[in-house]
TIBABA-43085 format. One line per 10 residues: number of its first residue (from 1); for each residue x, y, z of N, C-alpha, C. Coordinates in nm, 4 decimals, padded with zeros to 6 digits. Example, Ala and Ser with C-alpha at 12.3 -4.5 7.8 and 13.67 -1.06 7.14 Angstrom:
REM residues 2
1	01.3190,-00.5690,00.7800,01.2300,-00.4500,00.7800,01.3200,-00.3300,00.7800 | 01.2850,-00.2250,00.7080,01.3670,-00.1060,00.7140,01.2900,00.0030,00.7870
***
This chain:
REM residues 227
1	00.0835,-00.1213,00.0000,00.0000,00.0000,00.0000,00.0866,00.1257,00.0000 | 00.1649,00.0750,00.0911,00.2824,00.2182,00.1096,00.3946,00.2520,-00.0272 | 00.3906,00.1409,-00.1046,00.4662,00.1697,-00.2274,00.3853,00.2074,-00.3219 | 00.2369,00.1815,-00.3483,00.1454,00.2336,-00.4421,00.1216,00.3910,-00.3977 | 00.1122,00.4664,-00.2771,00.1071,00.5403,-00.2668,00.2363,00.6382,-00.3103 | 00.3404,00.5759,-00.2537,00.4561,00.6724,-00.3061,00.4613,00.6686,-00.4346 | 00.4277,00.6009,-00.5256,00.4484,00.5750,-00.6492,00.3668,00.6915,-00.7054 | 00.2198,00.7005,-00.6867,00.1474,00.7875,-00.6760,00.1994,00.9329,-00.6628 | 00.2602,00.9396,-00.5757,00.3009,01.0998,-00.5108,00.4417,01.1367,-00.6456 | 00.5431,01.0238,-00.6559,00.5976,01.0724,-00.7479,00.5191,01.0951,-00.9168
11	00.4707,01.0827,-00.9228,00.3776,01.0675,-01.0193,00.3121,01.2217,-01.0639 | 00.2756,01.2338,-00.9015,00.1889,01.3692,-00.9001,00.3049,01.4848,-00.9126 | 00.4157,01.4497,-00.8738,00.5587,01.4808,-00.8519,00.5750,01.5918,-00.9674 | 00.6104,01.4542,-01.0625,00.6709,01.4972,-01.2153,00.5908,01.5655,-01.2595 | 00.4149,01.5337,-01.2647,00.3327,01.6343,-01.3380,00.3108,01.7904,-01.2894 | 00.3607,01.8102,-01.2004,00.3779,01.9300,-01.0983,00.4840,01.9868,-01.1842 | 00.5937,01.9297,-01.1939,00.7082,01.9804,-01.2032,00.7309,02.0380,-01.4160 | 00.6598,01.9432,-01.4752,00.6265,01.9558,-01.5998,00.5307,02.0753,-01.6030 | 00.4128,02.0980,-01.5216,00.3393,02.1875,-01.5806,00.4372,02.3066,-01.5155 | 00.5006,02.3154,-01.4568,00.5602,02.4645,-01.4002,00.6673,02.4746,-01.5218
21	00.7474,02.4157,-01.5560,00.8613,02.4120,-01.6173,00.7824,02.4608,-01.7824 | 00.6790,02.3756,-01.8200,00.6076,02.4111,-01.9657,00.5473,02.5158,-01.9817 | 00.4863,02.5900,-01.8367,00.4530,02.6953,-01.8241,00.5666,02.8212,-01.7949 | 00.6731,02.8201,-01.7557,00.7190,02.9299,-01.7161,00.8541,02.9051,-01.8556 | 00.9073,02.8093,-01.8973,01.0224,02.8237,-01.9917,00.9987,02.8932,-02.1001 | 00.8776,02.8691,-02.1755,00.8720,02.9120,-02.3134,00.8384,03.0899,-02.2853 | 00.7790,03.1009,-02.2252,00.8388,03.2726,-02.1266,00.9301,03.3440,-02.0886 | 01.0196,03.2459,-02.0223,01.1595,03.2876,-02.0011,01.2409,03.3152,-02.1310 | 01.2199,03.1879,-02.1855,01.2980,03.1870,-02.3521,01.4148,03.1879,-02.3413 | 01.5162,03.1556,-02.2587,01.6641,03.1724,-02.2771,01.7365,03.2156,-02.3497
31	01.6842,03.1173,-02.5134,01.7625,03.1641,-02.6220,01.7323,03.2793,-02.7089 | 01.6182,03.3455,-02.6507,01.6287,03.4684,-02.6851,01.6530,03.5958,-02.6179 | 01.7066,03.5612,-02.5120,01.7672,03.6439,-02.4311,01.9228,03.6458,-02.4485 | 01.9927,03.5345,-02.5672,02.1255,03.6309,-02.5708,02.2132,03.6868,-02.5989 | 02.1296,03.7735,-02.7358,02.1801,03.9088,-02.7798,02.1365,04.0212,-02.6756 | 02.0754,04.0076,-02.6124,02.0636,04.1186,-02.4868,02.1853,04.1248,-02.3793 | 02.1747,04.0254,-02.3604,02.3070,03.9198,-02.2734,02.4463,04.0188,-02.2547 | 02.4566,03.9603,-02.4496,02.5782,04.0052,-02.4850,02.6042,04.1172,-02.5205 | 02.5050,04.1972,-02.5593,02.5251,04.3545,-02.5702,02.5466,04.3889,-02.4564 | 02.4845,04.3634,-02.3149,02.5107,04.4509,-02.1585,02.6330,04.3825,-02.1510
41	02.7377,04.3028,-02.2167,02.8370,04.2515,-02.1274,02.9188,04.2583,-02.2198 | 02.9383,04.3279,-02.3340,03.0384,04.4179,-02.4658,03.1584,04.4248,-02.3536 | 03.2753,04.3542,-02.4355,03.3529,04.4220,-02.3952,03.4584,04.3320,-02.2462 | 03.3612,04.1864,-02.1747,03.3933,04.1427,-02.1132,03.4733,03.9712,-02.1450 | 03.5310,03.9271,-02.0674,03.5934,03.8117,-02.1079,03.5035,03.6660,-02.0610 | 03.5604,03.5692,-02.1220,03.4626,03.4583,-02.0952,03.4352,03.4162,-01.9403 | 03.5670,03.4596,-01.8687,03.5126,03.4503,-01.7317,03.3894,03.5280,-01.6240 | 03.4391,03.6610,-01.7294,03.3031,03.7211,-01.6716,03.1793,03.7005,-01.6737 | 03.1589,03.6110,-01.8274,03.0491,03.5367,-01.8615,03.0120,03.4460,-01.7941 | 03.1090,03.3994,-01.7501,03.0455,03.2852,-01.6680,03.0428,03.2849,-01.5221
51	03.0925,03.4082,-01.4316,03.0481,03.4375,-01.3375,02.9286,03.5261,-01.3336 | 02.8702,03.6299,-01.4483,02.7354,03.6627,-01.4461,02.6527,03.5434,-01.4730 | 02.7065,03.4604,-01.5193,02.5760,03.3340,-01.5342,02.5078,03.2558,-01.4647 | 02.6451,03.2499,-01.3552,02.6131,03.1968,-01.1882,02.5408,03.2511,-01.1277 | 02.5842,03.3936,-01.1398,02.4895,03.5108,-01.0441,02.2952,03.4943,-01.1101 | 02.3206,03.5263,-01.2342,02.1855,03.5509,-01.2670,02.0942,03.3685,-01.2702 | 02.1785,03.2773,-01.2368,02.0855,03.1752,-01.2273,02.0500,03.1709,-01.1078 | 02.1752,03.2091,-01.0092,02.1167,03.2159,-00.8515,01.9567,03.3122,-00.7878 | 01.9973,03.4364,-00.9095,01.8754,03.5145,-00.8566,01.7484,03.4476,-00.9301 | 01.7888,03.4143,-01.0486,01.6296,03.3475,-01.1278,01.5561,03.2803,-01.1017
61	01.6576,03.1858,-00.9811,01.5697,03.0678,-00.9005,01.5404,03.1393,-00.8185 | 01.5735,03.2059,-00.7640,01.5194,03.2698,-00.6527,01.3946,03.3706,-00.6592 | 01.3839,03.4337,-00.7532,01.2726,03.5319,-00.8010,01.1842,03.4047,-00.8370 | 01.1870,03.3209,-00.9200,01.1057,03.1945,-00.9501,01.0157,03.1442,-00.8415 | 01.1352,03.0611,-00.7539,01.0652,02.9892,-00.6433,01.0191,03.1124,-00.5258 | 01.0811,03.2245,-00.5112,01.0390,03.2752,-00.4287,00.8538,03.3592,-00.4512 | 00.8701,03.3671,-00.6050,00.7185,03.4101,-00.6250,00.6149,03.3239,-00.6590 | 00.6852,03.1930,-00.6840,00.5504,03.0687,-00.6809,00.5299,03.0405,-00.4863 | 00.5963,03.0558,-00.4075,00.5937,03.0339,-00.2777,00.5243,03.1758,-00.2053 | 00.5826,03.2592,-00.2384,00.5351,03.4013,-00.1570,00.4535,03.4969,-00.2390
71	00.4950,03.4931,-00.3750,00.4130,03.5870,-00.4647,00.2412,03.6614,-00.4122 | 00.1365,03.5459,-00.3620,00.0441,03.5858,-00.3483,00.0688,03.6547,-00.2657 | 00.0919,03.6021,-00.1378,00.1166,03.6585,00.0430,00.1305,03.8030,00.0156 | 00.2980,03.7877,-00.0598,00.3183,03.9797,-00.0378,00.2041,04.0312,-00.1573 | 00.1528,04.0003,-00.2611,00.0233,04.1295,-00.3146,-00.0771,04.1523,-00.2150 | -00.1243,04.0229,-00.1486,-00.2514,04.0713,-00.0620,-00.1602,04.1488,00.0655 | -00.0237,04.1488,00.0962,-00.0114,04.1957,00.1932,00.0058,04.4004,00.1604 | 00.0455,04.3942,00.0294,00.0588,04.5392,-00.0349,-00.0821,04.5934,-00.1033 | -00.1488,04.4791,-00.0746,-00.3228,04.4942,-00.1494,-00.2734,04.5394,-00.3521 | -00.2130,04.4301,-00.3773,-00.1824,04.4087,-00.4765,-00.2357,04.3536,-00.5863
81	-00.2823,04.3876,-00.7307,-00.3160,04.2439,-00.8357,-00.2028,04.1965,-00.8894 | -00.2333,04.1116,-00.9689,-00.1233,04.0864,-01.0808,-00.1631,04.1305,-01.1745 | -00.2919,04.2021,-01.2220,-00.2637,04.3236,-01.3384,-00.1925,04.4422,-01.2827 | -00.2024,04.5095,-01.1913,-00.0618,04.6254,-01.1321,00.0038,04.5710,-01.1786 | 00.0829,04.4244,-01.1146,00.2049,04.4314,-01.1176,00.2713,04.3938,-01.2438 | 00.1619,04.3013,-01.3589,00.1825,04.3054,-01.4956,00.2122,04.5037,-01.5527 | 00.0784,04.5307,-01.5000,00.1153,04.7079,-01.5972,00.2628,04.7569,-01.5715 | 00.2860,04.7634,-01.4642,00.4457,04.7978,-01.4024,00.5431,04.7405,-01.4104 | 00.5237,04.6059,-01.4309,00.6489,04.5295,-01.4982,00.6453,04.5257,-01.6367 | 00.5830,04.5389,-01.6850,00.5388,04.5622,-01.8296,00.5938,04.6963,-01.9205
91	00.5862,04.8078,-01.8391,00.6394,04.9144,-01.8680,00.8055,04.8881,-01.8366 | 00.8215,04.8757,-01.7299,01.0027,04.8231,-01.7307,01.0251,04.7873,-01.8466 | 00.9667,04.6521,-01.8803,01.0084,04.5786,-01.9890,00.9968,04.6461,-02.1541 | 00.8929,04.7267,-02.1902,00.9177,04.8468,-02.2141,01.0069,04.8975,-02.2391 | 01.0730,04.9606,-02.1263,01.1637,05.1021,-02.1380,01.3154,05.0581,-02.1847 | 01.3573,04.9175,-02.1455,01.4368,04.8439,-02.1783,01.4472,04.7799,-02.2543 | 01.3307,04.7573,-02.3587,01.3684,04.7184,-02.5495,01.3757,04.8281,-02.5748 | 01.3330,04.9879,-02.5286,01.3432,05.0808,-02.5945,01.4830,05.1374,-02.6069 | 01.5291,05.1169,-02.4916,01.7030,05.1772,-02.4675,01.7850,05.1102,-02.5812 | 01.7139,04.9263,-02.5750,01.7942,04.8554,-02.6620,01.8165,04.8726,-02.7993
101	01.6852,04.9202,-02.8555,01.6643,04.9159,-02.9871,01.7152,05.0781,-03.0488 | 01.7373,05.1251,-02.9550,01.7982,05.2241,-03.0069,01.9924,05.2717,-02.9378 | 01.9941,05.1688,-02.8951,02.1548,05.1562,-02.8914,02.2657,05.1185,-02.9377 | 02.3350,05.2359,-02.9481,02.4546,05.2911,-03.0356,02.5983,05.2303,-02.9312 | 02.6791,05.1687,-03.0108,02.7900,05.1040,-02.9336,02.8769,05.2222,-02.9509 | 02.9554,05.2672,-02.8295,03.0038,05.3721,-02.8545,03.1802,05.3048,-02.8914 | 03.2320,05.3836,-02.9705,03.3743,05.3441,-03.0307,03.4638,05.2900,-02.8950 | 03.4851,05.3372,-02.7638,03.5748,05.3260,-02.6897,03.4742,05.1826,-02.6395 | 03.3770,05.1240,-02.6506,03.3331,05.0089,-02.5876,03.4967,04.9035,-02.6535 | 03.4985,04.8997,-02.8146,03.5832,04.7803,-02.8096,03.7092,04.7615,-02.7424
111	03.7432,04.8775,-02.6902,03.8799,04.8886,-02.6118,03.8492,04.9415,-02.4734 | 03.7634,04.9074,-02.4205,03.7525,04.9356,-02.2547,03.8054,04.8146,-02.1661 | 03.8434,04.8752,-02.0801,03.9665,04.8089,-01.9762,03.8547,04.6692,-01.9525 | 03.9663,04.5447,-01.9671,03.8526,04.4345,-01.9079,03.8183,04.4505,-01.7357 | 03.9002,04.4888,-01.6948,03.8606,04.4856,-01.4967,03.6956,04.5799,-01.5315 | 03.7688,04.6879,-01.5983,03.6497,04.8126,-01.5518,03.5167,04.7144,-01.6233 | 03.5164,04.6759,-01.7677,03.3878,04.6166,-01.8161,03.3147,04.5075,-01.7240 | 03.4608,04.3801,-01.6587,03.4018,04.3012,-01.5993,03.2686,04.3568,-01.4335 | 03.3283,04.4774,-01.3842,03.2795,04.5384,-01.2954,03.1767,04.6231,-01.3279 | 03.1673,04.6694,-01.4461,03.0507,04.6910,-01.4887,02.9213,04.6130,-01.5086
121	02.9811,04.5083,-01.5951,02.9163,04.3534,-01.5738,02.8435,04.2965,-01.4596 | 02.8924,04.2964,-01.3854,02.8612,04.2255,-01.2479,02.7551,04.3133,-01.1821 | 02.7967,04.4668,-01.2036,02.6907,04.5036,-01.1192,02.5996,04.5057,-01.2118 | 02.5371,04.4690,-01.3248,02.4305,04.4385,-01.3878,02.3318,04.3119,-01.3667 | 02.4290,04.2287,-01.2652,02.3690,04.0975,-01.2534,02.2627,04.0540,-01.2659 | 02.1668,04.1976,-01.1160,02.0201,04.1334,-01.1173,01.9711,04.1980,-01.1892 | 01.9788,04.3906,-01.1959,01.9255,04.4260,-01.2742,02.0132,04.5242,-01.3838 | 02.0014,04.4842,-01.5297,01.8442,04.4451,-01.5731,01.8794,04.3288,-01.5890 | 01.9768,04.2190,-01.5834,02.0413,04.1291,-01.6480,01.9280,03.9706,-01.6325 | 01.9148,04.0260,-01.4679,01.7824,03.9002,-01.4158,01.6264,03.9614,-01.4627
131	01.6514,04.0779,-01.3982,01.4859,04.1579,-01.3856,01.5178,04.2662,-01.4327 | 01.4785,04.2703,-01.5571,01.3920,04.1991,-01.6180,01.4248,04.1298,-01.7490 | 01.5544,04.1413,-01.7961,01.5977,04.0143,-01.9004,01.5500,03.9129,-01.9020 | 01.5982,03.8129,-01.7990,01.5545,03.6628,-01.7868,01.4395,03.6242,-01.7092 | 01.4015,03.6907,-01.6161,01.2620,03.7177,-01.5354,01.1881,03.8216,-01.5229 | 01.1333,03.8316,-01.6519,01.0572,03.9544,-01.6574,00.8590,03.9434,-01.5997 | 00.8119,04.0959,-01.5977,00.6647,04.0745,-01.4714,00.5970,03.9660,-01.5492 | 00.5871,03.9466,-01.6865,00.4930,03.8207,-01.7583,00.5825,03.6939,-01.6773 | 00.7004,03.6814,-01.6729,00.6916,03.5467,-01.5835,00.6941,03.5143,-01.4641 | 00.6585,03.6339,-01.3930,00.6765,03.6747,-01.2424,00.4747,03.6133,-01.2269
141	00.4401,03.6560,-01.3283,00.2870,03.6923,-01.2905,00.2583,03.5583,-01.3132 | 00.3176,03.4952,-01.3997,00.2782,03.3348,-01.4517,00.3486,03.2348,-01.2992 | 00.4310,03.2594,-01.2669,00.4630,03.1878,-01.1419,00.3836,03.2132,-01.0345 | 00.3285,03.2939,-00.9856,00.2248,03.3742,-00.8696,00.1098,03.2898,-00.9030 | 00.0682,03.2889,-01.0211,-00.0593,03.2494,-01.0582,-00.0311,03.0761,-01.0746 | 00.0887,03.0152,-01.0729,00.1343,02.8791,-01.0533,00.1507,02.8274,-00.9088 | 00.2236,02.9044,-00.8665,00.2063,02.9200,-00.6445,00.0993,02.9209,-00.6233 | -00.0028,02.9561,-00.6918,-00.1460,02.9898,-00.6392,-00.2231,02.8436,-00.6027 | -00.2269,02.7621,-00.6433,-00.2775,02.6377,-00.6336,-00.1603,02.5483,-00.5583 | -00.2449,02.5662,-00.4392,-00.1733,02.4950,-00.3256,-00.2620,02.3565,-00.2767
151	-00.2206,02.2399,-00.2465,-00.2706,02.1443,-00.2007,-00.3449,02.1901,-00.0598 | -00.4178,02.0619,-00.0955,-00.5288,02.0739,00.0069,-00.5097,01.9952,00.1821 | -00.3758,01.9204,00.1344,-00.3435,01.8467,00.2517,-00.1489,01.8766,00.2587 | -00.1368,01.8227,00.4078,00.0768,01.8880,00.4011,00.0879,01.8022,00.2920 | 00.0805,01.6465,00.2519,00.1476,01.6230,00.1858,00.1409,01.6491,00.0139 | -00.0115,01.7613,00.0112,00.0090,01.8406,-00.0813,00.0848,01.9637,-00.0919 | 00.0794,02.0086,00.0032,00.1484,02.1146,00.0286,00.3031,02.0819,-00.0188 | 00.3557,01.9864,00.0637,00.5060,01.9269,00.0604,00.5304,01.8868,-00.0974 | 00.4421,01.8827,-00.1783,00.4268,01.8235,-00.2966,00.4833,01.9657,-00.4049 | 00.3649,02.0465,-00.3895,00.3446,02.1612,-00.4172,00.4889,02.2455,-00.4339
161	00.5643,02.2610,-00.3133,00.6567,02.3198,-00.2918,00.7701,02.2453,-00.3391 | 00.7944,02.0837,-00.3231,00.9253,02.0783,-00.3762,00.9206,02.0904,-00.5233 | 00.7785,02.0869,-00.5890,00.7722,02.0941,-00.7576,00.8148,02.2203,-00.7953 | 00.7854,02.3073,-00.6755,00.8805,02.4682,-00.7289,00.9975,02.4469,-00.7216 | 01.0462,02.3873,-00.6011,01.1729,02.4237,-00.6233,01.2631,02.3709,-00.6932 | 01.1897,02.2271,-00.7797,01.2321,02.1639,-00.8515,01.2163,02.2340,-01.0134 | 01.1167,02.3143,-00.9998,01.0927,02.3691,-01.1203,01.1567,02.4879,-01.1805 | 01.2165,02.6204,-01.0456,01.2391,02.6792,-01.0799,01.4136,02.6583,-01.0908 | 01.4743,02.5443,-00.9966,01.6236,02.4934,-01.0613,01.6427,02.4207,-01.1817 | 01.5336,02.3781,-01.2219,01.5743,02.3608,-01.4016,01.5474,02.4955,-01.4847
171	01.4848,02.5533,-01.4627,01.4718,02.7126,-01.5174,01.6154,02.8156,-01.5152 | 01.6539,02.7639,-01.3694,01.8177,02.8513,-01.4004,01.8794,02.8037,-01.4196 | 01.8980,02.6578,-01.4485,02.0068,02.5513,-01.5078,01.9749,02.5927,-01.6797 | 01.8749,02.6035,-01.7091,01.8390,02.6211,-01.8281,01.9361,02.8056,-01.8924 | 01.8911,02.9017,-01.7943,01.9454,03.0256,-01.7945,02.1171,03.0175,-01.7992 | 02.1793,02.9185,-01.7019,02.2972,02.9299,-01.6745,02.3521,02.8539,-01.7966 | 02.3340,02.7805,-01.8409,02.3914,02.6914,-01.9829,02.3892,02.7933,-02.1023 | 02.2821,02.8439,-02.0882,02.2416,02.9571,-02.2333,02.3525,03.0073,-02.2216 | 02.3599,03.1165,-02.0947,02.4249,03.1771,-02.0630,02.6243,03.1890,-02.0796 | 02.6090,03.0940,-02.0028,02.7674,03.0174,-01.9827,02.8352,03.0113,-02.1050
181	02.7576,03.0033,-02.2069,02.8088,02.9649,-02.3825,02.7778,03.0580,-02.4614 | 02.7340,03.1495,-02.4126,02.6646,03.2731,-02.5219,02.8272,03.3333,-02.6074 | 02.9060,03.3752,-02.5365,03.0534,03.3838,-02.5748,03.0603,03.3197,-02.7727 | 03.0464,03.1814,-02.7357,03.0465,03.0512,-02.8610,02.9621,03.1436,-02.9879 | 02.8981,03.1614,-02.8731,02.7471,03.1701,-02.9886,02.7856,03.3544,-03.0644 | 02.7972,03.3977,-02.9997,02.8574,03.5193,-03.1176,02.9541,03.5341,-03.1425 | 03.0535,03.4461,-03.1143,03.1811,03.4188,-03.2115,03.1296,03.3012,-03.3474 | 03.0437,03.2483,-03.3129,02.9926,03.2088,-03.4507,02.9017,03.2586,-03.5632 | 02.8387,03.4176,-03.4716,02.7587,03.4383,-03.5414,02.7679,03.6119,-03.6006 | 02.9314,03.6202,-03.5468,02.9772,03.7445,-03.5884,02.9234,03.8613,-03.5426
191	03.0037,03.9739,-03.5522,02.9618,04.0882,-03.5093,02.8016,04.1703,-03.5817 | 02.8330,04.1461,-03.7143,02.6908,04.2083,-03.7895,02.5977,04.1521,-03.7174 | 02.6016,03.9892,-03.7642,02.4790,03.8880,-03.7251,02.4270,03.9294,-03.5685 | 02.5019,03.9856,-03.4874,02.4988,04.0013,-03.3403,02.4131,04.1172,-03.3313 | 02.4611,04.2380,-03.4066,02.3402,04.3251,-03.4354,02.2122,04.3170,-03.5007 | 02.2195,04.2379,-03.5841,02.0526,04.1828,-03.6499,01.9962,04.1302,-03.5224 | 02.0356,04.0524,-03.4356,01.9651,03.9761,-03.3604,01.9509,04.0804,-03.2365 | 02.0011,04.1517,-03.2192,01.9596,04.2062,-03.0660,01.8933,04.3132,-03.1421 | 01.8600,04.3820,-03.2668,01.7414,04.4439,-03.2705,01.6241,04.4326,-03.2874 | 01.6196,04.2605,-03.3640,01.5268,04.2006,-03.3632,01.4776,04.1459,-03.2097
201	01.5595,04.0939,-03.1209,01.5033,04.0348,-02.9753,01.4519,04.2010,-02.9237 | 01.5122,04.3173,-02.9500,01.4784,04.4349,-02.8978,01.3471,04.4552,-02.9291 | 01.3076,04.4340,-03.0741,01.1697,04.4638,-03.1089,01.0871,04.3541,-03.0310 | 01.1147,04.2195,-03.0250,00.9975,04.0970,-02.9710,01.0180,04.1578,-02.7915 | 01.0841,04.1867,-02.7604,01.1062,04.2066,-02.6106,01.0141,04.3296,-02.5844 | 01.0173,04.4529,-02.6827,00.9356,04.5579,-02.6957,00.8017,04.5595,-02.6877 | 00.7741,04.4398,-02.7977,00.6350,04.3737,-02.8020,00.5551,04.2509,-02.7036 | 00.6120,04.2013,-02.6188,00.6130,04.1079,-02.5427,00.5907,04.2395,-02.3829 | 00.6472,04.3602,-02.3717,00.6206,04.4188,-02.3008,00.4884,04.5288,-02.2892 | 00.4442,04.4888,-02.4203,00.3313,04.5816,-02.4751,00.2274,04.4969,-02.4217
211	00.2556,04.3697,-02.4739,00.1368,04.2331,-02.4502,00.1309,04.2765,-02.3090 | 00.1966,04.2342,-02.1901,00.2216,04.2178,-02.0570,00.1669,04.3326,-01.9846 | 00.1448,04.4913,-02.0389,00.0970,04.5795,-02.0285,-00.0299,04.5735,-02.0610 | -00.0879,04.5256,-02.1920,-00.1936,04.5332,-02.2268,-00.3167,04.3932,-02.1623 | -00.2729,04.2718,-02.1148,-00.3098,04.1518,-02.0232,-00.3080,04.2390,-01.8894 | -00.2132,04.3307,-01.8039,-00.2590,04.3827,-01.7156,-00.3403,04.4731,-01.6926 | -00.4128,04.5737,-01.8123,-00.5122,04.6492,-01.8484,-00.5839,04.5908,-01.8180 | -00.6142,04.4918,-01.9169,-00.7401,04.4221,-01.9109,-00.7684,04.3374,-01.7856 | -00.7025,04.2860,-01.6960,-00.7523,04.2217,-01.5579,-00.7639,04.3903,-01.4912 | -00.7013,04.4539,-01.4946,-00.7556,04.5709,-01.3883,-00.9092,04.5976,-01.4362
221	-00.9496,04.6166,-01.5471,-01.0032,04.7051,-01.6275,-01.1093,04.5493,-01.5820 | -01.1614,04.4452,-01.6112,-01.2432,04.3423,-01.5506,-01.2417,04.2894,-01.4176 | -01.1453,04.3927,-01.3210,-01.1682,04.3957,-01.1610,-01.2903,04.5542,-01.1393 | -01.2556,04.6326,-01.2272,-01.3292,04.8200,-01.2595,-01.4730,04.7152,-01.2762 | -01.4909,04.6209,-01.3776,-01.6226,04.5769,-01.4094,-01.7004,04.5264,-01.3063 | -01.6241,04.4233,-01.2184,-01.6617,04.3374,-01.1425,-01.7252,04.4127,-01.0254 | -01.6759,04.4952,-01.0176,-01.6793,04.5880,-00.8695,-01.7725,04.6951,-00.8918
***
């Protein structure tokens, strides 16, 4: 009995852990996050790459699991929706394809000191590099609204929670690999090719922040109805 049940629980396990992961990756998008990546980090060496990669997977899980676990708590505790916090993360996301899509590499970037770039680097870690690059409010709001459905018993509960935290460490394992190799990836894809692509991710990132703005309209704007 006691092995049909555990069998069971892992079961419920994996499908926990699949719907968080199917729901929050194709959002995150990794691989289109890194011509953004590599434009904020012009100029740095592969080590730096791969110590921002550490950093920003550490915070991704952490913004992840910490807003499928707490997300609701603190809105009702700030008397919060997740259309606010879509409109306002939405506009971030916003203002930051806008900087992108209209940024000019200035001549002294290819010859800036590596210490000074790498330190520039770093302090970009969380933001914008995590928030809102790799965890932006559309996947903040999609995890909140994934935390939201909590079991009905502890060993749902216990269920519940390790599928986050199982879910949101393949999410920054996923971030940190992208990441870690992005270097590869525009040495193969050249300097031009590097600019086609980060004005193009600039425009979908632009538009993806419009969406996220315009989904938080509309839940405010059908809370205005409701009420």
């Amino acid at each position: 009995m006691s092995g049909s049940l555990f069998e069971i629980d892992l079961l419920q396990l994996l499908h926990a852990v699949l719907l968080i992961v199917g729901a929050l990756l194709p959002v995150v998008n990794p691989p289109g996050n890194v011509p953004i990546f590599l434009s904020l980090t012009r100029g740095c060496d592969e080590r730096t790459r791969r110590d921002l990669a550490q950093h920003i997977a550490v915070y991704s899980f952490a913004l992840l699991f910490g807003s499928m676990l707490l997300g609701n708590l603190v809105l009702r505790l700030f008397d919060l929706s997740v259309g606010a916090l879509q409109v306002a993360g939405g506009a971030v996301v916003c203002a930051l394809a806008w900087n992108l899509l209209h940024y000019e590499p200035k001549p002294e970037d290819a010859q800036a000191d590596p210490e000074q770039a790498r330190q520039v680097a770093l302090g970009r870690a969380f933001y914008p590099l995590t928030l809102p690059v790799s965890v932006d409010a559309g996947v903040i709001s999609v995890a909140i609204t994934l935390g939201a459905h909590h079991g009905q018993t502890v060993v749902g509960n216990v269920l519940q929670i390790t599928a986050a935290l199982i879910g949101s460490a393949l999410i920054a394992a996923s971030l940190l690999l992208v990441y870690r190799f992005a270097g590869r990836v525009s040495g193969w894809i050249g300097t031009k090719g590097m600019e086609i692509m980060l004005r193009l991710s600039a425009l979908l990132v632009l538009s993806i922040g419009v969406q996220i703005v315009w989904n938080g309209m509309k839940s405010l704007l059908a809370e205005i109805h409701i009420a």
